[in-house]
C-alpha positions in Angstrom: -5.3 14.7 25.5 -5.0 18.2 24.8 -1.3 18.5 24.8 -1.3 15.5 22.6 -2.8 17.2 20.1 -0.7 20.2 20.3 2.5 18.2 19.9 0.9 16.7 16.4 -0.4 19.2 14.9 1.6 22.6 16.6 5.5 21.1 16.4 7.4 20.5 13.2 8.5 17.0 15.2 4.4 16.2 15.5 4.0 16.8 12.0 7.0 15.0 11.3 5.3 11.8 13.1 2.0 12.0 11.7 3.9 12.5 7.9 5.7 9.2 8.5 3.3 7.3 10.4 0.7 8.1 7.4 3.4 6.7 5.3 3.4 3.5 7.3 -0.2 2.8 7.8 -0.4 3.4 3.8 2.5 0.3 3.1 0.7 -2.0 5.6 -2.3 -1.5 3.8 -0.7 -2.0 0.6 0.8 -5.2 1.8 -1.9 -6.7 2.9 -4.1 -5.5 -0.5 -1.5 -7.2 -2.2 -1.7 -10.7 -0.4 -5.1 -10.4 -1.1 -5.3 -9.5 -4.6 -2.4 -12.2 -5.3 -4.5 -15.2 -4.0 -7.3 -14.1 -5.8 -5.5 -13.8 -9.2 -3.2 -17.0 -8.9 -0.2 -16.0 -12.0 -0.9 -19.0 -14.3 2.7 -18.3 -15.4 3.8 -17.6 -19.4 1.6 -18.3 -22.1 1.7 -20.8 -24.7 3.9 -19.8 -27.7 0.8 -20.7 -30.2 -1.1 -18.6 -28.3 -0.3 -14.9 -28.9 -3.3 -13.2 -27.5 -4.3 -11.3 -30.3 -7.9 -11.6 -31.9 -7.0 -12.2 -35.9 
């Protein structure tokens, strides 16, 4: 375990995989956030053209 640790965090190449493996583990989270957000808010597509959103 010990020389584990020395690879990651002693070796350019260790850093090198924890720097890229952070980057994956942060899009796979991302991903599945997204799939999660986008069933929660369905798109209800474009709105109606008499209805412009504003308040007046």
């Amino acid at each position: 375990m010990g020389d584990v640790f020395s690879f990651l965090f002693g070796t350019r190449g260790g850093l090198a995989v924890l720097f890229f493996g952070g980057i994956v583990v942060a899009a796979v989270v991302a991903f599945i956030l997204e799939k999660r957000t986008s069933k929660m808010y369905v798109d209800r597509g474009p709105k109606p053209e008499d209805e412009d959103g504003s308040l007046f």
